[in-house]
C-alpha positions as CSV (number, residue, x, y, z in Angstrom):
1,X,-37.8,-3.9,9.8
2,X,-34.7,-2.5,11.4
3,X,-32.1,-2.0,8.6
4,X,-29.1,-4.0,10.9
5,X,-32.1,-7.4,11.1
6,X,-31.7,-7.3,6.9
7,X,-28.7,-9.6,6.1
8,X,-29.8,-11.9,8.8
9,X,-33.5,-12.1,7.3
10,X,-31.8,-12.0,3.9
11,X,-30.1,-15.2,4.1
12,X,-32.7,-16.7,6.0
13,X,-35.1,-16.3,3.0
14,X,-32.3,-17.6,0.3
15,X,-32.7,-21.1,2.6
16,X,-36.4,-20.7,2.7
17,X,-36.1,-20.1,-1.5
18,X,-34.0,-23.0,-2.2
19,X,-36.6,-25.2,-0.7
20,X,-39.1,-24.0,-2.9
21,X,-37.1,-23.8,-5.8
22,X,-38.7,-24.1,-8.6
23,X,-40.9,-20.6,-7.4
24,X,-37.8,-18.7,-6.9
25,X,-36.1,-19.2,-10.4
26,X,-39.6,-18.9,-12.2
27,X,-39.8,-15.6,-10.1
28,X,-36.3,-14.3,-11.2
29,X,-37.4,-15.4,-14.9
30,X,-40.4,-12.9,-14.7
31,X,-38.3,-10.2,-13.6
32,X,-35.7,-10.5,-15.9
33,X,-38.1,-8.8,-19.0
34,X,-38.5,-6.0,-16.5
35,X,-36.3,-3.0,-15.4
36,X,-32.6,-3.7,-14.9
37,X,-31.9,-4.6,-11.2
38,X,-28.6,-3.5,-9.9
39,X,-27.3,-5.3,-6.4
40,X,-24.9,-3.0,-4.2
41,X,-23.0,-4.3,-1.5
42,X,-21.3,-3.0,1.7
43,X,-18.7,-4.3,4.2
44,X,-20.3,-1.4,6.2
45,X,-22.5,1.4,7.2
46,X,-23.9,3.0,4.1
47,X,-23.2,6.3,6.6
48,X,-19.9,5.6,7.4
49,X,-18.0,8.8,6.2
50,X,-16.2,7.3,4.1
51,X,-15.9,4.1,1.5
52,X,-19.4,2.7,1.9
53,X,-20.9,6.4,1.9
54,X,-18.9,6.7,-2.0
55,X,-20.9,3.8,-3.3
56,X,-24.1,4.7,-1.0
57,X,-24.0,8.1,-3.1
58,X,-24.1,6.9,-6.0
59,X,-26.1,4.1,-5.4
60,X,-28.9,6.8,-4.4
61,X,-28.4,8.6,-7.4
62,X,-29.1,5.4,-9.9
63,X,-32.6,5.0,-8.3
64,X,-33.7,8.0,-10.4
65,X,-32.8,6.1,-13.4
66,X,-35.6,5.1,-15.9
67,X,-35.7,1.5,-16.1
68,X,-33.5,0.6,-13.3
69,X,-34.1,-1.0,-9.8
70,X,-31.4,-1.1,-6.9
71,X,-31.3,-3.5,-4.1
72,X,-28.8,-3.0,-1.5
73,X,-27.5,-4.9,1.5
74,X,-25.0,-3.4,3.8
75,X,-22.6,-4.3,6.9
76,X,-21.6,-7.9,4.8
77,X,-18.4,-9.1,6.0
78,X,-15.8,-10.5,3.5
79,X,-16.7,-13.8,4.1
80,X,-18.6,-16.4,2.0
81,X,-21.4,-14.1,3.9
82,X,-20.7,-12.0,0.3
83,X,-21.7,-15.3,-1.4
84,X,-25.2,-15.6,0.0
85,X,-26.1,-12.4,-0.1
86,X,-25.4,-11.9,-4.2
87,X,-27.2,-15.6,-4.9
88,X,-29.8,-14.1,-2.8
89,X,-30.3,-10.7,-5.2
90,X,-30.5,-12.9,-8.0
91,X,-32.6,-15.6,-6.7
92,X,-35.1,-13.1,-4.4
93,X,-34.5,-9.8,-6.1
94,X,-33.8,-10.8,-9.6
95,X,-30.4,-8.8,-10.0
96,X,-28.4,-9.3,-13.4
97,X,-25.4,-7.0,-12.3
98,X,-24.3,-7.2,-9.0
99,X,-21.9,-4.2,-7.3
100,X,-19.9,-6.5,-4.4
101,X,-18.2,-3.4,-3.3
102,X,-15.5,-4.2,-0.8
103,X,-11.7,-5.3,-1.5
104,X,-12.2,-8.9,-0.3
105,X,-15.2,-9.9,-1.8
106,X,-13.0,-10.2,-4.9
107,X,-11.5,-13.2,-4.9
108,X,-12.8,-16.4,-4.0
109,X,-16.0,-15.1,-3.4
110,X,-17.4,-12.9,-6.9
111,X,-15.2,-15.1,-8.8
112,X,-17.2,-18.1,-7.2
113,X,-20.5,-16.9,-8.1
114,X,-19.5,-15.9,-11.7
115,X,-18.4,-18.9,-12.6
116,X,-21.6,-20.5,-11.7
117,X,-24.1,-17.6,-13.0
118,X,-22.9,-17.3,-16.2
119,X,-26.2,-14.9,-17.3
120,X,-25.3,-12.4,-14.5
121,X,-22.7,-9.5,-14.9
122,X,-20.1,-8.6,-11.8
123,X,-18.2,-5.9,-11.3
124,X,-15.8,-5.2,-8.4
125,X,-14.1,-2.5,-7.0
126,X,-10.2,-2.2,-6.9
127,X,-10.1,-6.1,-7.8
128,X,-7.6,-6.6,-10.5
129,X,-9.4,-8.5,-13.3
130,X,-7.6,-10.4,-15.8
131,X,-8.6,-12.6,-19.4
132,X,-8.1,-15.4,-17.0
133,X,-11.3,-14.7,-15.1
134,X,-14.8,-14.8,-16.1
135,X,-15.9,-13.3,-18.9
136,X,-19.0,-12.0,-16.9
137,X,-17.0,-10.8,-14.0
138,X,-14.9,-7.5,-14.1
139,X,-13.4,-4.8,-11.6
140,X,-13.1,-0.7,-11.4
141,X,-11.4,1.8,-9.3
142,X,-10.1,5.2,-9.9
143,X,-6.9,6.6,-9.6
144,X,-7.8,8.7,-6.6
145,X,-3.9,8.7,-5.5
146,X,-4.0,11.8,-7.8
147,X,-6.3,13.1,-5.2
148,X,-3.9,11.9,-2.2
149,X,-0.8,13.9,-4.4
150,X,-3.2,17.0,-4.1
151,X,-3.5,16.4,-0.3
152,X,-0.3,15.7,-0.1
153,X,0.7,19.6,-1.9
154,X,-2.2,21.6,0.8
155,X,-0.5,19.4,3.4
156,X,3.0,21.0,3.2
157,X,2.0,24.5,2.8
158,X,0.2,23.8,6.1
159,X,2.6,21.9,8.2
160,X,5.1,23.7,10.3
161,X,6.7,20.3,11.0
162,X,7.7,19.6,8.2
163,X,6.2,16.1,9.4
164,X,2.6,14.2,7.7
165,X,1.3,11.2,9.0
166,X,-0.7,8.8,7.6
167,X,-3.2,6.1,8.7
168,X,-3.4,2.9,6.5
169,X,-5.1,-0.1,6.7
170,X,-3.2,-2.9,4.5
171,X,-0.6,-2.6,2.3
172,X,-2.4,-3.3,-0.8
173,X,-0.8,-1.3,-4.0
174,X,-3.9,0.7,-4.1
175,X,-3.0,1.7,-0.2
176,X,1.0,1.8,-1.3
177,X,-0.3,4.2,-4.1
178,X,-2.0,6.7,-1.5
179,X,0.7,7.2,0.7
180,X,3.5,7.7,-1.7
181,X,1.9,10.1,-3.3
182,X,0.7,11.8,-0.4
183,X,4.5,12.0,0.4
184,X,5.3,13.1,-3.1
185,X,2.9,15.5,-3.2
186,X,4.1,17.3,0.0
187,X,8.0,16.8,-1.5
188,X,6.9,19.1,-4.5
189,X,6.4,21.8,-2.0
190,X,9.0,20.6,0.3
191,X,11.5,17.9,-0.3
192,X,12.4,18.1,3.6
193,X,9.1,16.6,4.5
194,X,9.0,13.1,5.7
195,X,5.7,10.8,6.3
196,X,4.8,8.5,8.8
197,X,2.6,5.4,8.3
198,X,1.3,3.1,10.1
199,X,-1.1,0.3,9.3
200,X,-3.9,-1.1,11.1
201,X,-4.3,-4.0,9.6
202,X,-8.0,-3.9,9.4
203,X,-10.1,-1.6,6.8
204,X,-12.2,-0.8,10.1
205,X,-10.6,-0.8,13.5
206,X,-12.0,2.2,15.6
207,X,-9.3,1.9,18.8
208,X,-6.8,1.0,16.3
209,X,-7.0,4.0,14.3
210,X,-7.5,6.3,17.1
211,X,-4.3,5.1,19.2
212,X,-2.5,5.4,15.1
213,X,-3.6,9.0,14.8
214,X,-2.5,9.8,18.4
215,X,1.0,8.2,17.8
216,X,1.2,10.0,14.6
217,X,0.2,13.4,16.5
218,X,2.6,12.5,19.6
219,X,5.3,12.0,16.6
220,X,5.4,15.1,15.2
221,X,3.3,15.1,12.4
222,X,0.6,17.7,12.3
223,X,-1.6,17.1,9.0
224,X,-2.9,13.8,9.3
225,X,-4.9,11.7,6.3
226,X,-5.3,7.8,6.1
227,X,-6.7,5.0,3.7
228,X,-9.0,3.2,6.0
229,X,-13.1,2.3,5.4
230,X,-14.4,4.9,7.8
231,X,-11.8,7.9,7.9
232,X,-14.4,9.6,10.6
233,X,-12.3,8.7,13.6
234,X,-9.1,9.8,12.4
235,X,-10.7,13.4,11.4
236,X,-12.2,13.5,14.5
237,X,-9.4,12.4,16.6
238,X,-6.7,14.6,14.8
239,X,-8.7,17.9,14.8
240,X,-9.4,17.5,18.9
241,X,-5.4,17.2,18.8
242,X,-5.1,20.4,16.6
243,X,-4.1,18.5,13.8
244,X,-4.9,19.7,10.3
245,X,-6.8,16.9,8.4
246,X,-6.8,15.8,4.6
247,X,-9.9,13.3,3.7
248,X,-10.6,10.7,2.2
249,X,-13.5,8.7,0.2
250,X,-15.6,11.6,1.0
251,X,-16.3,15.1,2.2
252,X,-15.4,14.7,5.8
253,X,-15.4,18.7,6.4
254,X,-18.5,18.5,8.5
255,X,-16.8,16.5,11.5
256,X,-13.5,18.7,11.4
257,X,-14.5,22.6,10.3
258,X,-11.6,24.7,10.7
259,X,-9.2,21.9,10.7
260,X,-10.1,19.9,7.4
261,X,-7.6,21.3,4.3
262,X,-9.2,19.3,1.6
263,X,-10.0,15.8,0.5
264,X,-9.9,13.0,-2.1
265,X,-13.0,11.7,-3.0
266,X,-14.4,9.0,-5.0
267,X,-17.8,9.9,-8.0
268,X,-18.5,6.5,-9.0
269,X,-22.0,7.6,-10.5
270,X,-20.2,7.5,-14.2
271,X,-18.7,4.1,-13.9
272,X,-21.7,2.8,-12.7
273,X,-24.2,4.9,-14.9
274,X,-21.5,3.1,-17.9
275,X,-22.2,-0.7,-16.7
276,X,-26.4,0.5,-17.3
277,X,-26.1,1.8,-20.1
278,X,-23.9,-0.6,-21.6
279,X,-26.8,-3.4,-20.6
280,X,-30.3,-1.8,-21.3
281,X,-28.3,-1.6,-24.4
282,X,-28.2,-5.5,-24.9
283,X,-24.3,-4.9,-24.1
284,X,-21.7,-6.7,-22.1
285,X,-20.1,-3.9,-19.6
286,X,-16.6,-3.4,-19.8
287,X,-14.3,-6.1,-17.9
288,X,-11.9,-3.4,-16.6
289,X,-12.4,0.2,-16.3
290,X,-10.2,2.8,-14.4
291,X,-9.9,6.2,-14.6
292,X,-8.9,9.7,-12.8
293,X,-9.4,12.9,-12.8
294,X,-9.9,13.7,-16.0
295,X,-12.5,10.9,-16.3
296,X,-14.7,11.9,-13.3
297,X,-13.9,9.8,-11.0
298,X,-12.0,11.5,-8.7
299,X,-12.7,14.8,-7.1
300,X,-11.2,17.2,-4.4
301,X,-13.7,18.2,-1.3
302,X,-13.5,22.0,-0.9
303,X,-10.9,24.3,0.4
304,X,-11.3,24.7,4.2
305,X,-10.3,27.8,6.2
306,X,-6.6,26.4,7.1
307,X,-5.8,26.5,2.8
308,X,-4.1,29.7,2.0
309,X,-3.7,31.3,-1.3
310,X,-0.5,29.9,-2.2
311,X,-1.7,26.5,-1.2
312,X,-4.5,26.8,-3.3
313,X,-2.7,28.4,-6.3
314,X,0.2,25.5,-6.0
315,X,-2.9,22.7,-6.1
316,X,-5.1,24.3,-8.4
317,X,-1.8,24.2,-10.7
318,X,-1.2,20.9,-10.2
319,X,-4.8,19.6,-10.8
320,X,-4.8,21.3,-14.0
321,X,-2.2,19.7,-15.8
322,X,-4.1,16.1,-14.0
323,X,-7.3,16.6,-15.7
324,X,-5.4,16.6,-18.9
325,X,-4.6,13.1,-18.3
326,X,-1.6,10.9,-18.5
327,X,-0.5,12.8,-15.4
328,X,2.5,10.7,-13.9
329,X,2.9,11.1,-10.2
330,X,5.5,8.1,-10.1
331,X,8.5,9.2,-11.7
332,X,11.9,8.9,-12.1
333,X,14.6,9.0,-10.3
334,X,12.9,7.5,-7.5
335,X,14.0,4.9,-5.0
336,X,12.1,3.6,-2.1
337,X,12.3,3.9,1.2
338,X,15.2,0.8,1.5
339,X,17.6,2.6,-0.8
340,X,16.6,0.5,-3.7
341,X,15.8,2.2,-7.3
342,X,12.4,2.1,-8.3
343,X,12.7,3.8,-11.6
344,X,15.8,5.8,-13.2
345,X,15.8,9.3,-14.2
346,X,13.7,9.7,-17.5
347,X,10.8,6.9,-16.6
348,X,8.2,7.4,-15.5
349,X,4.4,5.7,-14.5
350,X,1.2,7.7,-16.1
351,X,-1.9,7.3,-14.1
352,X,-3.3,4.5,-16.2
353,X,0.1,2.9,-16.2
354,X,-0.3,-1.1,-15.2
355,X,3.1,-1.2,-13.1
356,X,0.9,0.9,-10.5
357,X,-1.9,-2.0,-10.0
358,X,1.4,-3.9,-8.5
359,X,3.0,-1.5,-5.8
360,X,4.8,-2.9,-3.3
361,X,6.8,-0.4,-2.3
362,X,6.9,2.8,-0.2
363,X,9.1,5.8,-1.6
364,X,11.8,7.3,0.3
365,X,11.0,9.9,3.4
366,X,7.9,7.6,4.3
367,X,8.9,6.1,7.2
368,X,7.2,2.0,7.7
369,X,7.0,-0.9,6.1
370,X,5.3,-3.1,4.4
């Protein structure tokens, strides 16, 4: 059965389930004394270069697991689409913790199901979980804007410009988070640089995020990132322009060879391998987990040929002192890109810090809006 026919035949066999109802739920009921069954979920390819590839990775590395069982469905939009397909892992498939993966599953949709399967355990990336929620619904995400400050320090030492750009799809704080420190990275180098950013609108838009690099490129900037599902376009795109290129999600150097510096890139095999654990272990997973760095979650992608040594001395440096933790990227004085003071000299926003969950803001020398 062709992998693109599976959400389609998925949902089809929910309906057919609910018919026979008391089979399915008798069914799940069996399973339940059996290995754990993990449910993953993707808004996209599990190939895709990027954000679905992060989970895919580690989604392919729990299967070696003893005791566990992973179904997967990919290319679900955010949609009540999300809905059907986790009622049909736990119905079908007989999943206690589901893995909805993308932004907008979130809210109303995990939320929904949550609060009527009360047995099964949710988590969600970048979602921003509160006591209000369900008790059996959670969310995770790494601080991988640590990653984009990095980026941001190889970028400078490579542009002659003096000019980044960036390629975003929503202003979401997580998105906010990546470009200001992608700019604030390059300012530790350079405080002349500027970025440019402009937003798509859509976590995947092919012509939309071609035509963005292009405009970037035709505006000066010549390292190029971006914060979209799928960065393979932009690589792609920027290195035929003779951009340099810093990734994101994960190792995009294959597509770009001599013109990718380095990358941020998600591991999410501990969080994960945590939520397992925590259940074969009769435990309730944490509600809210988020971490850097220093926890594992985040890591660069190699140096490519385009890093020279002081670029890689300056990084290396800086990711030092981050795997210490507490490293605060967001730090006073600081005003955004309006004129208006974000934080006053001697304050400042660690990594874990909850002020960086709301961003709304882009700092000054990016230049956009949100």
């Amino acid at each position: 059965m062709p992998v693109a026919d599976l959400p389609f035949t998925r949902r089809r066999l929910l309906g057919a389930g609910a018919l026979l109802g008391l089979g399915v739920a008798t069914g799940s009921r069996a399973r339940a004394a059996g290995p754990l069954t993990v449910g993953v979920i993707y808004v996209g390819p599990k190939d895709d270069y990027g954000y679905n590839q992060a989970h895919a990775q580690a989604a392919k590395a729990l299967k070696g697991l003893p005791g566990v069982e992973i179904t997967e469905e990919e290319r679900v939009p955010e949609t009540n689409a999300v809905e059907k397909t986790m009622e049909s892992m736990i119905n079908l498939d007989g999943a206690t913790l589901l893995l909805p993966t993308s932004f907008g599953y979130y809210s109303p949709y995990l939320l929904a199901e949550a609060k009527k399967n009360p047995k099964i355990q949710f988590r969600h990336c970048g979602g921003l979980w509160t006591e209000k929620d369900p008790k059996n619904a959670g969310s995770y995400f790494g601080y991988i804007a640590q990653g984009q400050y990095l980026n941001g320090i190889v970028a400078a030492h490579a542009s002659k410009s003096k000019k980044i750009g960036f390629v975003a799809a929503k202003p979401i704080p997580q998105v906010l988070n990546n470009v200001n420190a992608f700019l604030l990275g390059a300012q530790s180098v350079d405080p002349a640089m500027t970025c440019q950013v402009i937003f798509t609108g859509e976590w995947s838009l092919a012509v939309k995020e071609a035509e963005a690099t292009n405009a970037l490129i035709d505006g000066g900037a010549d390292v190029i990132t971006c914060h979209v599902d799928s960065p393979k376009v932009v690589v792609e795109t920027a290195a035929r322009r003779g951009a340099f290129v810093c990734g994101y999600h994960v190792d995009q150097s294959p597509l770009a060879p001599q013109k990718y510096l380095t990358g941020a890139e998600w591991n999410w095999l501990p969080i994960y391998k945590g939520f397992i654990e925590a259940m074969q272990a009769g435990k309730t997973p944490e509600n809210f987990v988020r971490g850097g760095l220093a926890d594992g979650y985040v890591k660069m992608s190699p140096y490519g040929p385009g890093v020279g040594e002081a670029a890689r001395k300056n990084a290396d440096a800086v990711k030092a002192e981050m795997l210490k933790g507490g490293y605060a990227i967001i730090k006073g004085p600081l005003k955004d890109n309006a004129g208006k003071e974000v934080l006053p000299a001697g304050k400042a926003y660690p990594e874990k810090a909850a002020e960086l969950e709301s961003t709304n803001y882009l700092v000054a020398g990016v230049k956009g809006s949100v």
